[in-house]
C-alpha positions as CSV (number, residue, x, y, z in Angstrom):
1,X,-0.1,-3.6,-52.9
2,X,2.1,-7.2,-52.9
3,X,0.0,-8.6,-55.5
4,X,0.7,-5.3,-57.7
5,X,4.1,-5.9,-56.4
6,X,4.2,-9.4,-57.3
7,X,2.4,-8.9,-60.9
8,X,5.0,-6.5,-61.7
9,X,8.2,-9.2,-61.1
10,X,6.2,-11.7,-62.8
11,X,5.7,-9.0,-65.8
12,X,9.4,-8.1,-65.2
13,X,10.5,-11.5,-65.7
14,X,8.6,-11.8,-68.8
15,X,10.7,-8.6,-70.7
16,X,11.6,-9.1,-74.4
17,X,8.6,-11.5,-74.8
18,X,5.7,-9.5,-76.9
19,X,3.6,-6.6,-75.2
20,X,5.9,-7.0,-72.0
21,X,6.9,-3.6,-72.3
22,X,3.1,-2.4,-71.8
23,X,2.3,-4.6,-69.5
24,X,5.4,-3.7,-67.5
25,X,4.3,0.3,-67.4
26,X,0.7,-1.3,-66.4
27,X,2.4,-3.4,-63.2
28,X,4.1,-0.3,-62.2
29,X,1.4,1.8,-62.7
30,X,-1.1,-0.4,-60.3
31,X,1.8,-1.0,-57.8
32,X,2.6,2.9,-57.8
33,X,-1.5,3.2,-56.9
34,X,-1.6,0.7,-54.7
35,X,1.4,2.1,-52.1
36,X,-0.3,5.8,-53.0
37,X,-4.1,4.2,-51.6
38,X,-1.7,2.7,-48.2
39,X,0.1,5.8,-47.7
40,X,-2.8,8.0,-47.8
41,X,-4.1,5.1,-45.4
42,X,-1.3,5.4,-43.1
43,X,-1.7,9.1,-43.3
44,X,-5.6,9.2,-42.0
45,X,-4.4,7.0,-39.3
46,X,-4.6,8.5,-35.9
47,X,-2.4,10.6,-34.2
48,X,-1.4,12.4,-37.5
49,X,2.2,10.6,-38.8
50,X,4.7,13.1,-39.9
51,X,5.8,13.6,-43.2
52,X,9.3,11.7,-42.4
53,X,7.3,8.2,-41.1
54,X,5.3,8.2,-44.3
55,X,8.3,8.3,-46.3
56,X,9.5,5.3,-44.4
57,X,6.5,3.7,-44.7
58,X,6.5,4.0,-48.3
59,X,10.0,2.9,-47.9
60,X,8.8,-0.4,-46.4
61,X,5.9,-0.8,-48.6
62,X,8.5,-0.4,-51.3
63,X,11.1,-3.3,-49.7
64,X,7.6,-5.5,-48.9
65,X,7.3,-4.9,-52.6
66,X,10.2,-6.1,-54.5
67,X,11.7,-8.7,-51.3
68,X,9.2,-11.6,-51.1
69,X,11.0,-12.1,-47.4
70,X,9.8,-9.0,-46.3
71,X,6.3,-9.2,-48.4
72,X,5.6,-12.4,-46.3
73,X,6.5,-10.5,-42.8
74,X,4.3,-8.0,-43.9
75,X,1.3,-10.3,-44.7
76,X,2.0,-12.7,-41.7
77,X,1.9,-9.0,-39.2
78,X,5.9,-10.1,-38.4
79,X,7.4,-7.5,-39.7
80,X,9.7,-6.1,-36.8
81,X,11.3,-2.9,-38.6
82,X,11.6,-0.7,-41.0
83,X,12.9,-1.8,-44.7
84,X,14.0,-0.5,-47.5
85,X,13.7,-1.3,-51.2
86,X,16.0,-4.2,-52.3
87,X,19.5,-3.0,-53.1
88,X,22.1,-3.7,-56.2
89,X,23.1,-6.8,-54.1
90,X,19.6,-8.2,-53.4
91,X,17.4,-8.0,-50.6
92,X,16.0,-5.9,-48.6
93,X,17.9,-3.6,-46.3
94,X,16.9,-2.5,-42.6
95,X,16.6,1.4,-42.9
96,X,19.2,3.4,-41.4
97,X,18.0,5.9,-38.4
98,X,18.1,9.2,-39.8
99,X,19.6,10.7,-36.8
100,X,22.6,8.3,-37.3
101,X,23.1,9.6,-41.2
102,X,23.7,13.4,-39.3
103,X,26.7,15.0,-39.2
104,X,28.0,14.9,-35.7
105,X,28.3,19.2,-35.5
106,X,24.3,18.8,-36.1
107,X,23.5,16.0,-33.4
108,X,25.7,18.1,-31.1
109,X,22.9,20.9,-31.3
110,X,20.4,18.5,-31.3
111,X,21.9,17.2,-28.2
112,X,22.0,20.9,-26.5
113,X,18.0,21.8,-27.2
114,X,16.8,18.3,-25.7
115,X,19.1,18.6,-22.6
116,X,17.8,22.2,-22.6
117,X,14.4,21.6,-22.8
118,X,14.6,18.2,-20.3
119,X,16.2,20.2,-17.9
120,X,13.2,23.1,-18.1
121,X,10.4,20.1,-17.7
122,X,12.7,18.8,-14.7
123,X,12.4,22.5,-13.0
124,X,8.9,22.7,-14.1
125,X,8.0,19.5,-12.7
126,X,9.9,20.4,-9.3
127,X,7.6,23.9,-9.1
128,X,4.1,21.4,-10.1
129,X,4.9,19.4,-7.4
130,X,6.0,21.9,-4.5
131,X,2.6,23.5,-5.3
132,X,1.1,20.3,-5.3
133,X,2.2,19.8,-1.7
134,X,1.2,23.3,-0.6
135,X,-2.1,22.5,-2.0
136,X,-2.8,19.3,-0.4
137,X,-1.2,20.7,2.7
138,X,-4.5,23.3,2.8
139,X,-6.9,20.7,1.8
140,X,-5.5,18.5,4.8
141,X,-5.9,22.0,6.9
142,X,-9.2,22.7,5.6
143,X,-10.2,19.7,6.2
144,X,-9.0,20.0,9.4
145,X,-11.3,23.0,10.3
146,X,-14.2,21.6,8.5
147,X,-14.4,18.7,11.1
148,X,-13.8,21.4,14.3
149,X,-16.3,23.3,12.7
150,X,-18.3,20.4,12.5
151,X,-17.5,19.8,16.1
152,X,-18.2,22.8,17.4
153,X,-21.5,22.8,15.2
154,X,-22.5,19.4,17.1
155,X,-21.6,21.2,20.1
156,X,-23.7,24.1,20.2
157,X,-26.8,22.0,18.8
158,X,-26.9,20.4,21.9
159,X,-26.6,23.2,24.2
160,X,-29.2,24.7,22.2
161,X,-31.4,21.5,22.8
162,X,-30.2,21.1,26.6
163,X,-30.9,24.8,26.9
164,X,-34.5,24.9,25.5
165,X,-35.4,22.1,27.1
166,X,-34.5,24.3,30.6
167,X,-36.6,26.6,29.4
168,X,-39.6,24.5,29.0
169,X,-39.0,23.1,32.1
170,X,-38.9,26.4,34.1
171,X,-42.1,27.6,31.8
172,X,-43.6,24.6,32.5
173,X,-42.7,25.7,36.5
174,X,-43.6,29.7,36.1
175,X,-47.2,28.3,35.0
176,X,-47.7,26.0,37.9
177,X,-47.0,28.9,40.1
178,X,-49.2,31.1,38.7
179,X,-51.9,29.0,37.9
């Protein structure tokens, strides 16, 4: 895409000389492709980008494209934010955040529906974490009886064992006498 870019300000720079004016369309035509084959790069990229970052994108691309200043932070990986194409006084110029181009009336709404919904995740998030406690209040309490159960289990196993071996003893006894 900056090479198309840069072929078409080289082609630019040759207008009025013969066959400049095909040549021109040509540039503009590979440069047009080459942003269209990025784009639908960005756009297969992973988690899906929404239709307003591949316009800035494109936007970039587009800056990266006729600024050599940006083309180089874009080759070098430097490029730190969003551009856009070169304006009527030269260069490229940082994009504007779209929610500071709003009319106030509509950030004001904007405003009300995050604060709305914020304020439902806060009360949801208070409910997830009281029925967290409860939960790990009746693990600790089952655990709790698991080990007295175990206890008890223990218990019983040896006063089984004691108790059969009193019974072997006095079998052991009834035989003697009888025998």
């Amino acid at each position: 895409m900056l090479d198309a870019a840069e072929r078409l300000r080289d082609v630019h720079s040759e207008l009025g000389t013969a066959g400049s004016g095909e040549r021109l369309r040509e540039a503009a035509r590979e440069e047009r492709q080459a942003l269209e084959r990025l784009i639908e790069m960005a756009r297969q990229m992973g988690p899906r980008p929404s239709a307003a970052t591949l316009d800035r994108v494109g936007e970039t691309l587009q800056a990266a494209g006729s600024d050599e200043d940006v083309a180089r932070l874009v080759r070098t990986g430097r490029l730190d934010r969003e551009r856009r194409a070169a304006s009527l006084t030269g260069g490229a110029t940082p994009a504007r955040s779209r929610a500071a181009t709003k009319p106030a009336k509509d950030r004001s709404r904007e405003l009300k529906e995050v604060r709305a919904a914020l304020e439902k995740l806060r009360r949801r998030e208070k409910r997830t974490r009281t029925a967290q406690e409860k939960a790990l209040q009746r693990r600790a309490d089952a655990e709790s009886e698991l080990e007295d159960a175990r206890a008890a289990a223990t218990q019983s196993e040896e006063e089984l064992t004691s108790i059969e071996g009193e019974i072997a003893d006095r079998e052991r006894e009834l035989r003697g006498l009888d025998g």
